[in-house]
N, C-alpha and C positions, 0 to 999 in steps of 0.2 A: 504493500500500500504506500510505501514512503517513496517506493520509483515513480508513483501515480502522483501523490504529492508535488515532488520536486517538478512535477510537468504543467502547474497550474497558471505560471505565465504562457505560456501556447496554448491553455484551454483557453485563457481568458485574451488573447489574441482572435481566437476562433470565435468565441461568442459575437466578439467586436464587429471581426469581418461580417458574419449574419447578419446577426441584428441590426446595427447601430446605422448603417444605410437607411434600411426601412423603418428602422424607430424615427428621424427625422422625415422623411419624407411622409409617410402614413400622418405623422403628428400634425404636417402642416395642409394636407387635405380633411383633414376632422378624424382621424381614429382616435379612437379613446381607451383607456382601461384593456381589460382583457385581450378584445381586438388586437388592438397595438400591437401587443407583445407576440399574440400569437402569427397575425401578419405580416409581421414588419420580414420576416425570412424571405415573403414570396418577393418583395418588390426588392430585396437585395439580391436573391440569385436569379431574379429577371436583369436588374441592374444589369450586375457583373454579366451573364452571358450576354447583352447585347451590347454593352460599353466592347468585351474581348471579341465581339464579332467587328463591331466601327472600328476599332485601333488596327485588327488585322487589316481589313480595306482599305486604312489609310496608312500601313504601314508606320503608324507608331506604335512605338515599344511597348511591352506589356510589363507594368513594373506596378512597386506599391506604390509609387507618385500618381502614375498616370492613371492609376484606379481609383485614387483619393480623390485626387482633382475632376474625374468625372462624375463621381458619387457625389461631390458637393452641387456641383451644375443642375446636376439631377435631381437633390434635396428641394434645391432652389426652387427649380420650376414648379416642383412640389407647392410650394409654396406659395405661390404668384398663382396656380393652377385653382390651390382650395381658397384663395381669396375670392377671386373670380367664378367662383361656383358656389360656395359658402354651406353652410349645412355642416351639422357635425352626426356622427354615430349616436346615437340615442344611448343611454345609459339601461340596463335592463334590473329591473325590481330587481331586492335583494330580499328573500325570506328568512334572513337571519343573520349572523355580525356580519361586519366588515374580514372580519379578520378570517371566516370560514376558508373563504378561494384561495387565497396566497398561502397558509398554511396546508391546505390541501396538496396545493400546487408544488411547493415543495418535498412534501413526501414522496411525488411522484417521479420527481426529477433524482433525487437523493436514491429511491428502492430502482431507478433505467441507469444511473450510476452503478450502482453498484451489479447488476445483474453485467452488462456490458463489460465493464472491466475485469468483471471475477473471470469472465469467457474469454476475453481477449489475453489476461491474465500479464503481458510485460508492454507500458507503452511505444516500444520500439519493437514490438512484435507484427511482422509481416505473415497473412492471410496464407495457409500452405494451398492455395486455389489457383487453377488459371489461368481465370480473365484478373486474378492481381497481378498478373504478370503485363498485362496491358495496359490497367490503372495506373500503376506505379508507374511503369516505362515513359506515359502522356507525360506524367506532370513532370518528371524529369526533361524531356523535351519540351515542354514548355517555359520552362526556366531557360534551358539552354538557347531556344529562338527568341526568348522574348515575343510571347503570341502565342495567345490562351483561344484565338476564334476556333469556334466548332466548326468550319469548314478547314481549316489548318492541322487539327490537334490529330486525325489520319495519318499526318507527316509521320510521326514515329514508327509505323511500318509502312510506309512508301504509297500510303491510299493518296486521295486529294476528295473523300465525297464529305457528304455531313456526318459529324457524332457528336451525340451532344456533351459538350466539355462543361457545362457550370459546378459538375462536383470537383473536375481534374482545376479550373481554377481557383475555386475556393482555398483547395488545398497550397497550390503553388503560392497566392497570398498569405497561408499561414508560412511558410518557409522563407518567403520574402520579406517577412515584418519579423517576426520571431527567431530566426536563422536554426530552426528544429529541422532535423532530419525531415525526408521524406516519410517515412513509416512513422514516425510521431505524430506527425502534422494529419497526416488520416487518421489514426486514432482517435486525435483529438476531435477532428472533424467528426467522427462518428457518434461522441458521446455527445456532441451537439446537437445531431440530427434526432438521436434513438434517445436520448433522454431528457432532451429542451424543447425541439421543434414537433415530435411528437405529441409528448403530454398537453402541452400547452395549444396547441391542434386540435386535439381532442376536449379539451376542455374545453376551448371555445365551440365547435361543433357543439356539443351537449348542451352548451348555454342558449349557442344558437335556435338549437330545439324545441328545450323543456324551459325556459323563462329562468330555469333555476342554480344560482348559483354554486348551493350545495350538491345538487345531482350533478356537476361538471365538476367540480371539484373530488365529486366519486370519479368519475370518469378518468380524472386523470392520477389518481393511486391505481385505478386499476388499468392501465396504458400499458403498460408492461408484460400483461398477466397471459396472454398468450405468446408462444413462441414463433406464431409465422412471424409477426413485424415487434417491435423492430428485432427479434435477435434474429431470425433464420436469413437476413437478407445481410448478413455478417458472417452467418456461416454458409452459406450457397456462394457460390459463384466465384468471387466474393462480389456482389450486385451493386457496390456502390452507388452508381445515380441510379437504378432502383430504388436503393433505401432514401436517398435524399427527396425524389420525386414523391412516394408513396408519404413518406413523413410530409410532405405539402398540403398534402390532398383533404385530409379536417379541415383545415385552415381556408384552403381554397373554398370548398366547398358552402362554409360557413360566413366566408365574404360574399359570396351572390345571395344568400337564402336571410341574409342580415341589411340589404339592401332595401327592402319596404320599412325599416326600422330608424334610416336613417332622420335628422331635423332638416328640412331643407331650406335653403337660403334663396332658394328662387324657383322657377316656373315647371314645368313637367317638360321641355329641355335643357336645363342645368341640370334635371334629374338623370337624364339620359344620357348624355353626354360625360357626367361624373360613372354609370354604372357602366359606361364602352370602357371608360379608361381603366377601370378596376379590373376586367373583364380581359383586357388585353395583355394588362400586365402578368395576370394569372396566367393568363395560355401559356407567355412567352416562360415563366419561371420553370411550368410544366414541359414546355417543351425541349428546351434546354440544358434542363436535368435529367428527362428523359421520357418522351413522348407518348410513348403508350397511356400516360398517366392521363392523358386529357380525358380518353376515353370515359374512364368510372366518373372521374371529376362533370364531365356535363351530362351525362347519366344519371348520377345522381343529383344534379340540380334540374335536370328537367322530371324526375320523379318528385319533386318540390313545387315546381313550378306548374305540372298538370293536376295535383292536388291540390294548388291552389287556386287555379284556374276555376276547376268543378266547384271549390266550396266558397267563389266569392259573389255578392252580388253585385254585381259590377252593370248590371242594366244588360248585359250580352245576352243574346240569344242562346238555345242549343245549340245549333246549326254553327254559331258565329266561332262558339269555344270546342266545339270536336274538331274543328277544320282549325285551327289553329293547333291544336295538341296532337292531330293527326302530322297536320304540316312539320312540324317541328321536330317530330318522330321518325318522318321519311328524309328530312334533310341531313338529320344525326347518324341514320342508317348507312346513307352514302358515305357520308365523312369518315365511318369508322370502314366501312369495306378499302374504302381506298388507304388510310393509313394503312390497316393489314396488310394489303397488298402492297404497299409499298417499301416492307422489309425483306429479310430473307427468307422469310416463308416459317411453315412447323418442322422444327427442330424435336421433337419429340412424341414418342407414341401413348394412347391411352396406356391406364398400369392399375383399373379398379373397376371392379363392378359397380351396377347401377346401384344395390341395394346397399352396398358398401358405400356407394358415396353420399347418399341423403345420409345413415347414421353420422358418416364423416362431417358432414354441416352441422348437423343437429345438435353432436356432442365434440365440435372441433376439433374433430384426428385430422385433419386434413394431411395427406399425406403420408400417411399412416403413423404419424406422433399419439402419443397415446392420450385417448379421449381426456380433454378440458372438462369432467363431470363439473368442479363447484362453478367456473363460469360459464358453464351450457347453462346449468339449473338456471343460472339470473339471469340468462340469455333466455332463455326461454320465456321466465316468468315476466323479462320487459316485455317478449312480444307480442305478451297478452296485453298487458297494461297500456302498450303501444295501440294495439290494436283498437281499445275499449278510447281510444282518445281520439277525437277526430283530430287535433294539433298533431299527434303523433304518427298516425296512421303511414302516412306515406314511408317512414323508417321501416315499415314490417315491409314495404313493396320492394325499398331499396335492398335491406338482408336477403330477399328473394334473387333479386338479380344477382347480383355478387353471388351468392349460392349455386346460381343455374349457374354463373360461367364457371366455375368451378366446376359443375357436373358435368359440362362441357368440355372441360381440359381432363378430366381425370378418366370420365368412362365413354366417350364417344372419338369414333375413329376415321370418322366421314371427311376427306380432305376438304368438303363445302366449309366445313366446322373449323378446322385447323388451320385452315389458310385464310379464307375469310375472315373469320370471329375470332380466330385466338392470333392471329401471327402476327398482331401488333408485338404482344407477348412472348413469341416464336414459340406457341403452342406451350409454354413454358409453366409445369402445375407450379412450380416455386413463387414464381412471380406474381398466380393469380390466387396464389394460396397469400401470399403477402396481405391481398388486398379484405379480408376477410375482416382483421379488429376493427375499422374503417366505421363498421356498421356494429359488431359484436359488441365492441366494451360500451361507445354509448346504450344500446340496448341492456346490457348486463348493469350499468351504472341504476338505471329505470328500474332495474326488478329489485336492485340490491335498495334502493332509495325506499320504493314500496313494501318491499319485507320488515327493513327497518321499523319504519313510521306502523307495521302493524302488529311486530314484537313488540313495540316499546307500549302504545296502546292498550294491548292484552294485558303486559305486565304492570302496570298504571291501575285498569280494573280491577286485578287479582288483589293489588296492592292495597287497594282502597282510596288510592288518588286517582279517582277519574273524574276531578274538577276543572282539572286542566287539559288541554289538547296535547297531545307529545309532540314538540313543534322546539322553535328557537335555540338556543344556545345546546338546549339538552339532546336534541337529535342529532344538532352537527357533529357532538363530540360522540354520540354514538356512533355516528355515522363514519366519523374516523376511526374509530375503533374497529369496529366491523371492517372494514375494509384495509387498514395496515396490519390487523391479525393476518387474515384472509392473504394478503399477497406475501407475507412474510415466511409462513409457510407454505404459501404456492412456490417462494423461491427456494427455500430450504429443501423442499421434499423432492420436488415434481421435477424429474430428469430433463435435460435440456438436450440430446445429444441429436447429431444431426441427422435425419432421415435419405435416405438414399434409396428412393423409389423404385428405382429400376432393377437395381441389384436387390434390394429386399434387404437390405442391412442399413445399421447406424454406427456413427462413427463412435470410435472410443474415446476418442478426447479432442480436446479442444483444435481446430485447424489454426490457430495463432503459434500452437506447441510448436517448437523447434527442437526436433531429437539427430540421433544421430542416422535415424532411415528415414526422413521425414525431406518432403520436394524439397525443400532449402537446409539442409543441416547448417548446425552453428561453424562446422569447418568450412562448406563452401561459401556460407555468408562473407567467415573472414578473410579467406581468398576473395571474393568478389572485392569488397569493401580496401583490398588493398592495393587491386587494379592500376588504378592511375598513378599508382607511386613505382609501377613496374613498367607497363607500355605506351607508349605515348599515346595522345589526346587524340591523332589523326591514326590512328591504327585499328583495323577491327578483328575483333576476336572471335573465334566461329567458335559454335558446341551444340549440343543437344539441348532445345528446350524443353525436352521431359525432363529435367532435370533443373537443380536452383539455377543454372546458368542462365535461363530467362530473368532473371532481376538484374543480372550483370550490369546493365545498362543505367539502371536508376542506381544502386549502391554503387559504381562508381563514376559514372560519369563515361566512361570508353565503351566505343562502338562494341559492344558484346552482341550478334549475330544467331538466329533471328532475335528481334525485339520483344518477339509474342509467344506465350503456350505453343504453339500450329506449328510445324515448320514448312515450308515452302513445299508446295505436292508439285513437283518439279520430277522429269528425270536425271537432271543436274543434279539436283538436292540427294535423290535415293545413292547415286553413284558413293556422295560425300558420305553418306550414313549408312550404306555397308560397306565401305573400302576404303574412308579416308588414310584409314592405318598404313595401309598398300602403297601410298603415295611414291614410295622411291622406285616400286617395279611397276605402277599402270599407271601409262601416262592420261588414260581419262581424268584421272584423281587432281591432277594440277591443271587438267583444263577447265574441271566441275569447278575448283577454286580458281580459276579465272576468272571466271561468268558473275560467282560471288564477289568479285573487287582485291582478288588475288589473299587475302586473310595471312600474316602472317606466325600467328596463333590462333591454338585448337587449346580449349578449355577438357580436361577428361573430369566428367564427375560420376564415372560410371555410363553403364551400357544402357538407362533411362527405364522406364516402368511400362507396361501393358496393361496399362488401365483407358477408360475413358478417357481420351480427349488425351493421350499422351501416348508415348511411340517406345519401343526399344530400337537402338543405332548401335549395332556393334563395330561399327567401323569406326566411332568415335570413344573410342577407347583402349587400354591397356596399348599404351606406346611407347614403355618399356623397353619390351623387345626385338623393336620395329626399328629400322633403318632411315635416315632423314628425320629423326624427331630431336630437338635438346630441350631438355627440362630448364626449367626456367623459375618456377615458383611450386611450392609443395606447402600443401598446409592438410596434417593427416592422410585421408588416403585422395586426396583431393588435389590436381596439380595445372598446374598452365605450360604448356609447350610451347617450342618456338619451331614452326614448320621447316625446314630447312631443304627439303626432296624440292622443293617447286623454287628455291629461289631464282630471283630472275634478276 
């Protein structure tokens, strides 16, 4: 805990970079209170991705000046923006102290601290996953070009199309202000997203909802309490702008549905024109971060918006409001087939039966994690209470959706289904399992609020004090109680370990572990990490990226070849990976290393693993007894060569 400690100047860097954009800028168009806090993240990683998109196109530098100095601009307009529109966020009733939210609110952030760190376990600990091999590699390449645009940030393996970069620059800003390692600087960022931008996401959402301060306040004690978001989007992948996007998504959400709430300063277009700009900026933080996410995001705001539609009397006709919720429906339909189609397609096959996957909603195994019993029960019991509320109602339709696409990704196999509907996703159950608390913990905050309020009533009668309501100070503090019991031993007990669908197994420990059979052992790390004190800066070093030697490039800085998990599905490439060894007898071997940029080290970190998404090369290794190789660096069984069969 004291290495976690000593890292609170770069948390508290991270917080900065988030928040502190959007805390001004929201402040000076009218957010208020809760809001603020919870929104101010979306208009800072909209900010930052579209500032790192104009610097690239105009070819200035991406640094922490030129970030600061456009965030202020941007503050600004903010400002001059909410004068000229006027209006502020409405304040929402309070059923009880002041003090209920923010101590809530705390709990919650303190028990995603703590669950995240215990898992991640050293803040210089790197992800044993593949696409961290891509993550990390970006943001190291984005330091090195100076240019964080999401049309640029491809450069790191040699693409030029879009991805979206605002997590790869958030980070390179915490390394840029703070001077922390790469692997720190994500960590940090992570406890940001899965224990600030989360709870407090969620606890607006819930506010948004229920009018009630206290039931969001449950909300976000209980934020944590399932494992799809935010921990499995930490252990998958490792999903970074997944997690960032997903942790959005409340907050987004709860900005459109928080919009009829507003004071207005002027006419029903100053209305309109304030709710495009809220509206736009959202898209872009979602898009940014990583696009799929728009999807559930206007999804679930138009399951908001046609519920409110039906239940308002607004003078409309029948005719006037199905033809508009119909319209709305068909244009959103389009929207989401074409982003589908516009990625790589489904990456993954169904892995569960249909009867298995309703239990799997019902009692949140998603994935086959073993059933959420205490939060299904108050998942449940909200969706009664949801149900029984016309204010609420719309939440049982939206847990419906998110439900179907999950049943969707998990037990149907219809390429209609998987490329269409799921491939924004890439058919991905991780990613759409993610999307589940979204809907769950507000609904479980509802059933826990209501269980409360009619334990404490019963025991009141039994007591012989039923003079009073069981209401004000005395239920919050039950209410907290009830619910830091409740997650305290949901993290104590309830195994967190990672599911692995395909194969039917879960991991034994934590993917931050670094052992000594583990993708990046602590030996190769320290070979890697000592790179640039051995080869020069303009030298590239070829190896197998099944193996640590995919980080090579972010821990030290030199061209270590390829960049990414993948290696090149090349017949060049196969040559190099069954016969690089050979190189002094087959002169293929120095022509395959020509096509590559002539390499004049081969990294041996062993002959690489046959698992998913990784290769065994035997030709990249054991060069010992091989002819044209000289050792050059050795750290345990782990060594750097210097090619010598091809020199030219």
């Amino acid at each position: 805990m004291l290495d976690w400690l000593a890292q609170t100047p770069t948390l508290l860097v991270a917080v900065a970079i988030v928040f502190l954009p959007g805390l001004l800028a929201l402040w000076g168009v009218g957010v208020r209170g809760l809001g603020l806090l919870a929104a101010a993240p979306i208009f800072s990683v909209a900010a930052t991705g579209v500032v790192a998109l104009a610097l690239g196109m105009l070819g200035v530098g991406w640094s922490a000046w030129s970030w600061a100095a456009a965030m202020l601009l941007l503050a600004g307009a903010s400002f001059i923006v909410g004068r000229i529109l006027g209006g502020r966020l409405a304040p929402l009733r309070a059923d009880s102290g002041r003090w209920i939210l923010p101590v809530f609110l705390v709990v919650g952030v303190v028990l995603g601290v703590w669950r995240l760190a215990t898992y991640i376990t050293d803040p210089a600990g790197i992800s044993q996953t593949n696409d961290a091999v891509f993550h990390m590699n970006a943001v190291r390449f984005i330091l090195e070009t100076s240019d964080a645009s999401s049309l640029h940030v491809n450069g790191v393996i040699g693409g030029s199309s879009f991805y979206p970069a605002a997590w790869h620059a958030l980070v390179s800003l915490i390394v840029l202000i703070s001077g922390a390692s790469i692997p720190v600087a994500a960590n940090m960022l992570t406890l940001v997203i899965g224990a600030l931008l989360w709870p407090l996401g969620i606890a607006w959402l819930t506010r948004a909802i229920t009018g009630s301060p206290l039931i969001a306040g449950m909300s976000a004690v209980l934020s944590g309490a399932l494992q799809t978001f935010p921990l499995l989007m930490f252990q998958w992948g490792v999903l970074f702008p997944n997690a960032l996007s997903t942790a959005l998504l409340p907050a987004a959400v709860a900005l459109m549905i928080s919009l009829p709430t507003w004071r207005d300063g002027g006419g029903r277009i100053k209305t309109t024109v304030r709710a495009m700009l809220l509206a736009v900026v959202t898209a872009c933080a979602l898009a940014l971060a990583q696009p799929a996410a728009l999807l559930p995001w206007i999804a679930l705001v138009l399951v908001w918006l046609t519920a409110r539609l039906l239940q308002a009397a607004n003078g409309w006709s029948s005719l006037r409001r199905w033809s508009v919720i119909v319209g709305m429906w068909i244009v959103f339909a389009a929207f989401w087939v074409v982003l589908s189609r516009s990625t790589s397609g489904s990456h993954w096959p169904p892995f569960r039966g249909k009867l298995e996957v309703f239990l799997d909603v019902l009692l949140n195994g998603h994935l086959r994690i073993p059933f959420a019993v205490g939060v299904s029960v108050l998942m449940i019991w909200g969706l009664v209470v949801a149900w029984r509320s016309r204010r609420l109602r719309w939440l049982v339709f939206g847990w419906a959706g998110i439900s179907a696409l999950y049943l969707l990704v998990a037990a149907i196999g219809a390429p209609l289904v998987r490329i269409d509907i799921l491939g924004a996703w890439y058919a991905d159950p991780y990613r759409i399992a993610a999307l589940a608390p979204l809907v769950v913990i507000p609904l479980a905050a509802v059933g826990m609020h209501d269980l409360v309020v009619r334990v404490g009533s019963v025991i009141r009668r039994r007591t012989g004090d039923a003079s009073r309501a069981f209401g004000g100070d005395t239920l919050a503090v039950s209410a907290l109680a009830a619910t830091v019991v409740f997650m305290v031993v949901l993290i104590l007990v309830r195994p967190v370990a990672m599911p692995a669908v395909i194969e039917g197994t879960f991991d034994r420990e934590s993917r931050y572990l670094a052992v000594s059979d583990s993708y990046l052992s602590p030996d190769e790390r320290t070979l890697l990490e000592s790179l640039d004190g051995i080869v020069g800066t303009d030298e590239r070093v070829i190896a197998n990226p099944s193996t640590g030697a995919g980080f090579g490039y972010m821990l030290s800085g030199v061209d270590v070849y390829p960049r990414t998990w993948s290696a090149p599905r090349t017949e060049t490439w196969t040559v190099l990976a069954e016969g690089l060894r050979n190189a002094a007898s087959d002169p293929a071997v120095c022509e395959a290393l020509h096509e590559y940029g002539d390499p004049q080290y081969v990294l041996d970190f062993g002959p690489g693993e046959n698992t998913p998404g990784r290769f065994e090369m035997p030709g990249m290794t054991d060069f010992a007894s091989e002819p044209g190789f000289e050792r050059v660096a050795e750290v345990g069984e782990v060594s750097l060569w210097r090619i010598t069969a091809c020199a030219r």
